[in-house]
FINU-707474 format. One line per 10 residues: number of its first residue (from 1); their letters; for each residue x, z, y of C-alpha. Coordinates in steps of 0.5 Angstrom, whole numbers. Last residue first. Example, Ala and Ser with C-alpha at 12.3 -4.5 7.8 and 13.67 -1.06 7.14 Angstrom:
2	SA	27,14,-2 ~ 25,16,-9
END
This chain:
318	XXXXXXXXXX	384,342,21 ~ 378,346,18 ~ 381,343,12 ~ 387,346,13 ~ 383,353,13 ~ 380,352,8 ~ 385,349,3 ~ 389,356,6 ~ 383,360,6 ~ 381,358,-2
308	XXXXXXXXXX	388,358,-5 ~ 389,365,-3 ~ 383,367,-6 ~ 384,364,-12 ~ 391,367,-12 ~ 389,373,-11 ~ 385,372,-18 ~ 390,370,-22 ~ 394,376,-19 ~ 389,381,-21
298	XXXXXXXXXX	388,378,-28 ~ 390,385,-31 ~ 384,388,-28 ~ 385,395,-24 ~ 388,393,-17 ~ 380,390,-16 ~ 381,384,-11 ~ 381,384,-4 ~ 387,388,-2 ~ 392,384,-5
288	XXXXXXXXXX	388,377,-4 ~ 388,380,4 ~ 397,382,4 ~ 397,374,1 ~ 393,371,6 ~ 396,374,11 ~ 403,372,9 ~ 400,366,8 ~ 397,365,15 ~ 404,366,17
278	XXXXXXXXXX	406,373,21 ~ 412,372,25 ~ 411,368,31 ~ 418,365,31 ~ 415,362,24 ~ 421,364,19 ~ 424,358,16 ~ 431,361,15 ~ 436,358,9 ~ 440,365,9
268	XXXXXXXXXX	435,368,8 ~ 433,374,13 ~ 426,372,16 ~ 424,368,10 ~ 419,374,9 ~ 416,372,14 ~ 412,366,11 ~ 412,358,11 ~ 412,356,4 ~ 417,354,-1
258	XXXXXXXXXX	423,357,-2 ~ 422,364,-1 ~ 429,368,-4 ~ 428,372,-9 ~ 432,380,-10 ~ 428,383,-4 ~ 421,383,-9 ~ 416,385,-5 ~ 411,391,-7 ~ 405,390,-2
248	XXXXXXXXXX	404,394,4 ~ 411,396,7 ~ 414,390,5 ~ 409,385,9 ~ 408,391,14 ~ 415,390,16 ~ 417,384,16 ~ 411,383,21 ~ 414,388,26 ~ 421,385,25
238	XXXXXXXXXX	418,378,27 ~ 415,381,33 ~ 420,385,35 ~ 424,378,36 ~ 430,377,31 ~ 436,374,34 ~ 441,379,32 ~ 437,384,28 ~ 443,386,23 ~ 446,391,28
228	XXXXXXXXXX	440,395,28 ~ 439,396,20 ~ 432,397,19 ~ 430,403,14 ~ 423,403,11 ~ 421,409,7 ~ 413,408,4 ~ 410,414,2 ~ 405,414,-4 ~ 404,407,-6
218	XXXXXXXXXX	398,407,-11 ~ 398,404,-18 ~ 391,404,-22 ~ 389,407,-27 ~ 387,405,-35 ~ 389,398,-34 ~ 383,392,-35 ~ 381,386,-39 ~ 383,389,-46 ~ 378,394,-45
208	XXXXXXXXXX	377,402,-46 ~ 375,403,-39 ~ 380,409,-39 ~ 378,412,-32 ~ 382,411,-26 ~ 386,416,-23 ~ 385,416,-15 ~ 390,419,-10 ~ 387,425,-5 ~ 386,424,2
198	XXXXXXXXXX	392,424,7 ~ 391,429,13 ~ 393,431,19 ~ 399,434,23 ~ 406,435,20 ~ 407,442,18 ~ 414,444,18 ~ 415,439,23 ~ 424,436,24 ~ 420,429,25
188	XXXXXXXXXX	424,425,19 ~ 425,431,14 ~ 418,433,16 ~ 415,426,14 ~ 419,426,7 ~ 417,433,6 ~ 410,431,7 ~ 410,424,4 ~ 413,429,-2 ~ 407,433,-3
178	XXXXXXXXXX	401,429,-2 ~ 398,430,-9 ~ 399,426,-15 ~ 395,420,-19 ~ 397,414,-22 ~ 403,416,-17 ~ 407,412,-12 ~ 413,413,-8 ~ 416,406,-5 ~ 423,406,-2
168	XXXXXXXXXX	425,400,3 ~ 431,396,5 ~ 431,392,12 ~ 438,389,13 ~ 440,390,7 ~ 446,393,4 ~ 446,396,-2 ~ 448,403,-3 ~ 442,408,-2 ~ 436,403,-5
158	XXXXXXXXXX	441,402,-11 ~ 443,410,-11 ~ 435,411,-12 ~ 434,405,-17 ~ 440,408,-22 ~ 436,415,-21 ~ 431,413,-26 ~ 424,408,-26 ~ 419,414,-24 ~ 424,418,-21
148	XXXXXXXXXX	421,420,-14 ~ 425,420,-8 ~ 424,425,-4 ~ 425,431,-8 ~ 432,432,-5 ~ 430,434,2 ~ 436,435,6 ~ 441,431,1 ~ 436,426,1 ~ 435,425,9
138	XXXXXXXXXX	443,425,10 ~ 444,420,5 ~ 439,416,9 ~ 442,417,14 ~ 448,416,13 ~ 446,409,10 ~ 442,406,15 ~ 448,407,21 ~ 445,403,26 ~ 438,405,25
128	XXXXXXXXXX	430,404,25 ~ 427,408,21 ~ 419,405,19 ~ 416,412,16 ~ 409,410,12 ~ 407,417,9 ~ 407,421,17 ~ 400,426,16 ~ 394,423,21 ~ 392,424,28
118	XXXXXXXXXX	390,417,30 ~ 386,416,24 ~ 389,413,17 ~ 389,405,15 ~ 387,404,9 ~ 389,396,7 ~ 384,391,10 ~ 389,386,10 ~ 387,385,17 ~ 386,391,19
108	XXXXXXXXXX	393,393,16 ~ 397,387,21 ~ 393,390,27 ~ 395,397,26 ~ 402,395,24 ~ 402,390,31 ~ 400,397,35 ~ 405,401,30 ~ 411,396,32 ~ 409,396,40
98	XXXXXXXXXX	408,404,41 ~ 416,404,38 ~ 418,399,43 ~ 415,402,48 ~ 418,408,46 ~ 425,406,45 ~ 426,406,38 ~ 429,410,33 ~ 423,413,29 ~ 416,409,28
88	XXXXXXXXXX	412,413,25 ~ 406,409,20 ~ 399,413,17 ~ 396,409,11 ~ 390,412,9 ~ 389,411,1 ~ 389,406,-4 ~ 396,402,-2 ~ 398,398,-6 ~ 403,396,-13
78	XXXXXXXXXX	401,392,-18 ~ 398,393,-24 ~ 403,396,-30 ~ 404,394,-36 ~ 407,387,-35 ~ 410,388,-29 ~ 410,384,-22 ~ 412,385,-16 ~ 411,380,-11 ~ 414,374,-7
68	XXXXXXXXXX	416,370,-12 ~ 411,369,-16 ~ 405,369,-11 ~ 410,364,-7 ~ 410,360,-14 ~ 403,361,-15 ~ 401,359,-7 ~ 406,352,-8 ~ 402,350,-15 ~ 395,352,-11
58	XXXXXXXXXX	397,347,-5 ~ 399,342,-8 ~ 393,342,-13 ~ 388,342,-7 ~ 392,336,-3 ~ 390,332,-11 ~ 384,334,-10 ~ 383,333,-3 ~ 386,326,-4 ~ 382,323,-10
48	XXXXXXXXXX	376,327,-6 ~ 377,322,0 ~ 378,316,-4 ~ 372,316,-8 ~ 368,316,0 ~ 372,310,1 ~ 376,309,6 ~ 374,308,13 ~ 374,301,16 ~ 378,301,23
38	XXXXXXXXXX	373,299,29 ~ 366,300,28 ~ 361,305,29 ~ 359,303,36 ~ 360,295,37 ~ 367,294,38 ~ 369,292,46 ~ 372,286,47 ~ 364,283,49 ~ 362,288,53
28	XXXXXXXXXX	369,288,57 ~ 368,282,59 ~ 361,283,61 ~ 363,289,65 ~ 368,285,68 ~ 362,280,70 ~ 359,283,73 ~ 364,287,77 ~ 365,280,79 ~ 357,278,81
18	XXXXXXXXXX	356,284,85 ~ 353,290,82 ~ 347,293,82 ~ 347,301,79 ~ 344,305,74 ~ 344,301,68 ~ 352,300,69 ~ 352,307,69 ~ 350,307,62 ~ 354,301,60
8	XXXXXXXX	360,305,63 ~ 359,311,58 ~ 356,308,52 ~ 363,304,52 ~ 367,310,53 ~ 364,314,47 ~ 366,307,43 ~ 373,307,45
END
């Protein structure tokens, strides 16, 4: 009202009108507010109470989908990737393979998770199947050394055996050379000598204090397979976001997310998927995981700091 207000005064200025017109400017002059007036704003103390306690919803909501979302261990720092990340796409039409990498390419980026170059050695292999277990159990008995047993061989036949619309494998080192996502990707391509190359894992040293892990963990083949007749209403899109968010960070698959928009709700039973896939918390969470030093022991306090700042900000900016 005030904007139009300076607006038809000032062309009043400009032009003679006859004495009815004058008087309907007159009129409405007088009905409308002065400039800066209308509805009181509420005090300033009540404006910070308010974002304080929005501030504090928010930080309780990102802690719960933190906690849940991710996998946490007591002597282990979590799981990322530390060296380049070079996704294959096996299963799909090409244009919807090329799709799937294209959005995965973007997905890292924005992470600021190491992406490998155009020509680079398959490690993050996306399998998309209508018979997920025979293949799996085919890629195995081809390539037996493919999965690495750091937690037993009861979690290789959990993988194999339970049913899942998207399952995933993570390989990981402290520190390791690159022989089994070669093997795995030469199984999937049918290449002896897949082209490219993947650096070399890093091994921390000992920093002989309480607030750090001696190594940090790297992922070093991620085996994801999409069962194809469970994709039913899922656009490329979502499944390409679910993907990367399970491909590069260590999702626990056993928790439901209850209570912040994320695709990793794309496969509850209570839904809530946003339709365009990727939610600004799920992109904050893959940023706070790669923004922060994998080696402390106060990593996850610190990623959610750092979610809890770009969510509240970007609400703010709203």
């Amino acid at each position: 009202m005030t904007v139009h207000s300076k607006a038809v005064w000032g062309r009043a200025r400009s032009f003679r009108v006859s004495g009815r017109v004058g008087s309907l400017l007159v009129a409405l002059s007088l009905a409308l507010p002065p400039c800066g007036a209308g509805a009181a704003a509420p005090p300033l103390d009540s404006i910070t109470v308010q974002g304080k306690k929005e501030r504090a919803k928010i930080q309780k909501d990102v802690d719960r989908f933190v906690s849940s979302a991710v996998m946490h261990y007591w002597d282990r720092p979590l799981l990322r990737w530390n060296t380049p990340v070079c996704p294959l796409v096996a299963g799909l039409p090409r244009e919807q393979g090329e799709f799937i990498l294209r959005r995965l390419s973007q997905v890292m980026r924005t992470a600021g998770a190491p992406l490998g170059p155009q020509t680079c050695k398959a490690n993050f292999l996306v399998l998309v199947t209508s018979a997920p277990e025979e293949l799996l159990e085919k890629l195995l008995r081809k390539r037996p050394g493919m999965f690495d047993l750091h937690d037993g061989m009861g979690t290789v036949k959990h993988f194999l055996r339970t049913e899942r619309p998207v399952r995933v494998w993570y390989n990981w080192e402290y520190g390791s050379d690159n022989a089994t996502a070669f093997a795995t990707a030469a199984a999937i391509t049918g290449s002896s000598s897949p082209s490219g190359a993947v650096g070399d894992y890093p091994v921390l040293p000992s920093s002989n204090s309480r607030l750090s892990y001696s190594s940090s963990r790297s992922i070093d083949t991620a085996i994801i397979a999409v069962d194809i007749p469970r994709m039913k209403g899922v656009n490329l899109g979502q499944l390409s976001d679910y993907v990367a968010m399970v491909g590069l960070a260590e999702i626990n698959m056993d928790k439901e997310i209850d209570n912040a928009p994320s695709v990793l709700r794309l496969f509850s039973e209570a839904g809530g998927a946003p339709a365009e896939g990727m939610s600004l918390w799920d992109q904050a969470l893959l940023r706070s995981l790669y923004g922060t030093r994998p080696e402390n022991v106060n990593q996850t306090s610190n990623m959610e700091t750092q979610m809890l700042d770009s969510i509240a900000g970007h609400r703010s900016r709203d």
